[in-house]
Backbone bond lengths (Angstrom), bond angles and torsions (degrees), N, CA, C in turn:
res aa  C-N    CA-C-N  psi(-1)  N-CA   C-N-CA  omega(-1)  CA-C   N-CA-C  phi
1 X - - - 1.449 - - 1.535 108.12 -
2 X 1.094 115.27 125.50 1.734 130.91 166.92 1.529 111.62 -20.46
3 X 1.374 88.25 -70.92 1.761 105.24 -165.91 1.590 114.90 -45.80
4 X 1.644 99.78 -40.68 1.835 108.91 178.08 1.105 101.58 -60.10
5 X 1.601 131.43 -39.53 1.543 120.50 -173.79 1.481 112.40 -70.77
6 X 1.442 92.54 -28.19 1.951 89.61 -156.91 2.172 75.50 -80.52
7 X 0.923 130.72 -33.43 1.650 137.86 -177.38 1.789 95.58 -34.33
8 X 1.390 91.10 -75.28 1.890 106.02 -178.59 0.949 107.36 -36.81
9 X 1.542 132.83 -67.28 1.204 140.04 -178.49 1.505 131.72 -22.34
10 X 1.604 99.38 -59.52 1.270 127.97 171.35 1.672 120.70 -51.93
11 X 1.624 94.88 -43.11 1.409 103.72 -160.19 1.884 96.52 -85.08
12 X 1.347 119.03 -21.78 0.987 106.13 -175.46 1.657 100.62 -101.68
13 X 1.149 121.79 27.86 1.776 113.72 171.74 1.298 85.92 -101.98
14 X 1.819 119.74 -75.13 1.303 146.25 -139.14 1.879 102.36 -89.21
15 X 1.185 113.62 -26.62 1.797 104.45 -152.46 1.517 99.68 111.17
16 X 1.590 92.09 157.59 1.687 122.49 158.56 1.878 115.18 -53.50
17 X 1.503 106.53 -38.44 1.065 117.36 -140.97 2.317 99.02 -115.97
18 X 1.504 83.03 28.77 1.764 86.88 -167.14 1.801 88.75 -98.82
19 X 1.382 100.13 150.88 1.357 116.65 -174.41 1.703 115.63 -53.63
20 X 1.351 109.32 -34.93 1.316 108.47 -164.45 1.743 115.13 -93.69
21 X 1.495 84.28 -21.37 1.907 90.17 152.25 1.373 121.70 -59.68
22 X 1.199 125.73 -32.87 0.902 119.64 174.47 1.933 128.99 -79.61
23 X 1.905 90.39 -24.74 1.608 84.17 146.63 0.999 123.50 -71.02
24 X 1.348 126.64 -57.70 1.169 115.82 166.86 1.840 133.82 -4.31
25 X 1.368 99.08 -80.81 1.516 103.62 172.88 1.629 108.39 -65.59
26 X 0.812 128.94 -5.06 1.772 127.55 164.39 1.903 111.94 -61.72
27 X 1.427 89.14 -59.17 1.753 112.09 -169.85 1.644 87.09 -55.41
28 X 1.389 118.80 -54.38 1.796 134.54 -158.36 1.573 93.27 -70.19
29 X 1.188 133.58 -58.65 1.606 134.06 162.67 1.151 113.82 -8.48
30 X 1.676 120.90 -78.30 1.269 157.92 150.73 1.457 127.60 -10.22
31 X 1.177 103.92 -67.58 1.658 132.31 149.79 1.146 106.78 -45.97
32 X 1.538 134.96 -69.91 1.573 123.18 177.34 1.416 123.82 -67.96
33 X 1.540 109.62 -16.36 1.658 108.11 177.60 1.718 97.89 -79.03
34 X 1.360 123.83 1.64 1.313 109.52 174.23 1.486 122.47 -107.65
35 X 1.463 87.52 -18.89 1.774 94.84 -167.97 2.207 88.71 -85.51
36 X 1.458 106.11 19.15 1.574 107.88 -174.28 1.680 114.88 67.92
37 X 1.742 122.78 9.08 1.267 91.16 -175.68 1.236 103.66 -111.58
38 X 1.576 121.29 103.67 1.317 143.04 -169.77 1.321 92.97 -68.15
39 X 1.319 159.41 -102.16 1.501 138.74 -126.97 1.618 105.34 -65.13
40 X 1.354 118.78 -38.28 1.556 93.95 167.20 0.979 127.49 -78.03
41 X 1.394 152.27 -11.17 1.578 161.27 154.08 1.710 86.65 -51.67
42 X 1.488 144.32 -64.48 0.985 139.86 -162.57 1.854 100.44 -57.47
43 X 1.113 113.98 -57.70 1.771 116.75 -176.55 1.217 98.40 -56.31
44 X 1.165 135.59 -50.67 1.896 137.59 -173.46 1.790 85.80 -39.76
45 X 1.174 88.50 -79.32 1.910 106.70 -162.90 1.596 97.95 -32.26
46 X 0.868 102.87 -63.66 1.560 108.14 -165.75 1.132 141.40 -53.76
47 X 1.845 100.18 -35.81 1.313 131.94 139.72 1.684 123.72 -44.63
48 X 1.230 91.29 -39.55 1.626 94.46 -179.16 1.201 116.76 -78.46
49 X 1.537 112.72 -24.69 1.809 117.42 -176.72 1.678 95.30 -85.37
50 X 1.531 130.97 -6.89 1.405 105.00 -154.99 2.021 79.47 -89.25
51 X 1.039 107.80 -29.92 1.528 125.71 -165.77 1.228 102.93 -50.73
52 X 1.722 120.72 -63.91 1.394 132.51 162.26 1.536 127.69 -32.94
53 X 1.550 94.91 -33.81 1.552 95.05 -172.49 0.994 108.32 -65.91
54 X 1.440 117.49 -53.77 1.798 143.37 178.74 1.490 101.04 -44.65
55 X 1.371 118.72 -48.50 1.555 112.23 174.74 1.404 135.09 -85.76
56 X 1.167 110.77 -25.09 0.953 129.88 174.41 1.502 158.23 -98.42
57 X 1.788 83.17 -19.80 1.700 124.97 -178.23 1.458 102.72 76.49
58 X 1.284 130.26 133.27 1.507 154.00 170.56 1.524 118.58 -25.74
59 X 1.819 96.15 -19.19 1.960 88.56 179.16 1.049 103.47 -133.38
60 X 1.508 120.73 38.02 1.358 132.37 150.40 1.329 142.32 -48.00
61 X 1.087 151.89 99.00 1.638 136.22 176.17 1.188 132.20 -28.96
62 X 1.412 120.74 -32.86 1.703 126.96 136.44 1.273 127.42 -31.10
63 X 1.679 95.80 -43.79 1.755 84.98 -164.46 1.859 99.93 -98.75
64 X 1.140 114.95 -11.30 1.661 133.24 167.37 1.787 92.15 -61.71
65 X 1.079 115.35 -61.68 1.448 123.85 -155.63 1.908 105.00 -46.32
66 X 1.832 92.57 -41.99 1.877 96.37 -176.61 1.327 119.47 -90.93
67 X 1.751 104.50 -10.45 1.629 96.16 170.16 1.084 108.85 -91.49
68 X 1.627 126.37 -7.96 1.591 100.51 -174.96 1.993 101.50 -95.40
69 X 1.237 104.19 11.72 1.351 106.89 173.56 1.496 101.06 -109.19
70 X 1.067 148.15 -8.45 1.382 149.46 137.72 1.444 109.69 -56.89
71 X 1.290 148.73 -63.78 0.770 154.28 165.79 1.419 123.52 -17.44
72 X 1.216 110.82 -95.58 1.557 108.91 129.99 1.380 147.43 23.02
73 X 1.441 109.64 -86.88 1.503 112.30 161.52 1.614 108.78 -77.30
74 X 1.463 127.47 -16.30 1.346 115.13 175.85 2.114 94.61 -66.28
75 X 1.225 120.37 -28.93 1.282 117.94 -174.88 1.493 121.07 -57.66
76 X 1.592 98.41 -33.37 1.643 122.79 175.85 1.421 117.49 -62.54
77 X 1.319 100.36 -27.59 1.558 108.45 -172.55 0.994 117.01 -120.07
78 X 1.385 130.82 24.97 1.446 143.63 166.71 1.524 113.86 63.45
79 X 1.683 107.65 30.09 1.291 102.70 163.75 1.935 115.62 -104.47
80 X 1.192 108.51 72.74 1.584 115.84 -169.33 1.394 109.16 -66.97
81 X 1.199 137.22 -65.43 1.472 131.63 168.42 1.523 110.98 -29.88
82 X 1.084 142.77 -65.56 1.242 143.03 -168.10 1.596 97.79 -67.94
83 X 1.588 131.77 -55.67 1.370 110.27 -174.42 1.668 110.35 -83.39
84 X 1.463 119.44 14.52 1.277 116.32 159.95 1.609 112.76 -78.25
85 X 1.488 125.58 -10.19 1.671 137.62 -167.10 1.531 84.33 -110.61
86 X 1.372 150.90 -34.75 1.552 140.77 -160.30 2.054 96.88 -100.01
87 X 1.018 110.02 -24.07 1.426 126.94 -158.42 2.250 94.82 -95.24
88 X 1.271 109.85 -45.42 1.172 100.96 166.29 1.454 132.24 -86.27
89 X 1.612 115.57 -14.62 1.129 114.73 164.79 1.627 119.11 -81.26
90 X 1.251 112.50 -11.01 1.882 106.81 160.45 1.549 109.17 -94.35
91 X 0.786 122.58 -8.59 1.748 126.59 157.99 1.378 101.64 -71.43
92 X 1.006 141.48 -85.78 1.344 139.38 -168.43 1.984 106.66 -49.45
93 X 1.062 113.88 -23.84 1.496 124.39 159.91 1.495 116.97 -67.39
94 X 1.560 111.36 -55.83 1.013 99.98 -177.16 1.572 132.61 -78.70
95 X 1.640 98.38 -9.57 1.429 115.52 173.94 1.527 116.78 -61.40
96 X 1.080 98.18 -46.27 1.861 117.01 -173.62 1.685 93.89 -72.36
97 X 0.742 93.54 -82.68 2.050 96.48 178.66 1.141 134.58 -14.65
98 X 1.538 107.35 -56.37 1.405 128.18 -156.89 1.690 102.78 -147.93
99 X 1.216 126.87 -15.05 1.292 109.02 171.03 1.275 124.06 119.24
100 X 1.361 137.53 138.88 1.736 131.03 178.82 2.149 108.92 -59.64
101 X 1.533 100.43 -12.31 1.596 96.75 -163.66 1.333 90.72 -116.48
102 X 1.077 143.64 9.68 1.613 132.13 178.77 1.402 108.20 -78.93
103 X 1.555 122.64 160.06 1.384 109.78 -163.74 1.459 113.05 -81.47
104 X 2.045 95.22 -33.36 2.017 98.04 170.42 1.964 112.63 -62.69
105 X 1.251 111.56 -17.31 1.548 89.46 166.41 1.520 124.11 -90.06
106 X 1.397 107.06 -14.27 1.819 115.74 -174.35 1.413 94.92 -88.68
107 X 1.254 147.26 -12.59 1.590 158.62 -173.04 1.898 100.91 -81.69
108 X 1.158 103.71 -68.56 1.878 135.95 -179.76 1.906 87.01 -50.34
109 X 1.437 111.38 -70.77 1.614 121.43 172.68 1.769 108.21 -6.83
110 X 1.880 81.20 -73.58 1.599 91.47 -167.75 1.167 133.70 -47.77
111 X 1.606 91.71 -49.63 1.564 128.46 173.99 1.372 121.42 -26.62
112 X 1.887 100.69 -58.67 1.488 118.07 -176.89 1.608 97.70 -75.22
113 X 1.130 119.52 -48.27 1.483 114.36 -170.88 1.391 114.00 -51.27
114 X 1.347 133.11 -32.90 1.090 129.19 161.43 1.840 128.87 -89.52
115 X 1.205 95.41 5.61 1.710 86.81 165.36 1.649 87.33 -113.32
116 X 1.189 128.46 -9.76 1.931 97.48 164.52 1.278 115.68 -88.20
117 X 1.410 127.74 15.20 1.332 131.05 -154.41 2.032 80.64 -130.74
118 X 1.373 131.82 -50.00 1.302 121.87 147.81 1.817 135.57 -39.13
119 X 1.405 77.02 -48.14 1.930 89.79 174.77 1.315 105.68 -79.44
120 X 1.357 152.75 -11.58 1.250 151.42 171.08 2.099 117.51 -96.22
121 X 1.516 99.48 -22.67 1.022 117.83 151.57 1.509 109.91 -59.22
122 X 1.663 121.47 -87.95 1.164 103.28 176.36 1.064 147.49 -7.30
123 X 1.800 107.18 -68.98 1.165 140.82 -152.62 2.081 93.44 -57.52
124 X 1.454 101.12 -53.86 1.438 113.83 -179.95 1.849 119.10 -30.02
């Protein structure tokens, strides 16, 4: 895959810990949630939010931005409990940030409302 090369690249100009690596593994996330291989698209993502945190600090909109896209595809793949824990921590991001009426927190809202409404399905 491209992205791992152009990934290396990055990490050996800039660091592990350079911003655009972490796009990087976003775009590469993305790319594997399509080619279907969900647990590595999940490590990309995750990787990419730990990166954000470091740059960005933990209640960043960056780092909101990759869990509620983790979240998400954990929804795709019938892991609802876990993106009900990635899905409320960018809600509580996006609340503080931007507000209970902004459209990225009423979006995140929905999001969670239906993987606890999946995860309670399950659970049944």
């Amino acid at each position: 895959i491209r992205l791992d090369q152009a990934l290396d690249i990055f990490r050996m100009a800039f660091g592990d810990s350079h911003a655009d690596c972490a796009s990087i593994l976003v775009d590469a996330g993305l790319a594997l949630q399509a080619e279907g291989k969900y647990r590595t698209a999940i490590l990309r993502l995750d990787e990419a939010a730990n990166i954000r945190r470091v740059r960005f600090g933990g209640k960043s909109l960056e780092v909101a931005q990759v869990l509620r896209l983790t979240g998400e595809m954990m929804m795709k793949f019938g892991e609802s409990a876990k993106a009900c824990e990635k899905l409320h921590e960018t809600l509580r991001i996006h609340d503080k940030e931007l507000g209970e009426t902004h459209r990225e927190t009423l979006e995140t809202l929905r999001s969670l409302e239906e993987a606890m409404v999946a995860h309670r399905d399950h659970a049944a």
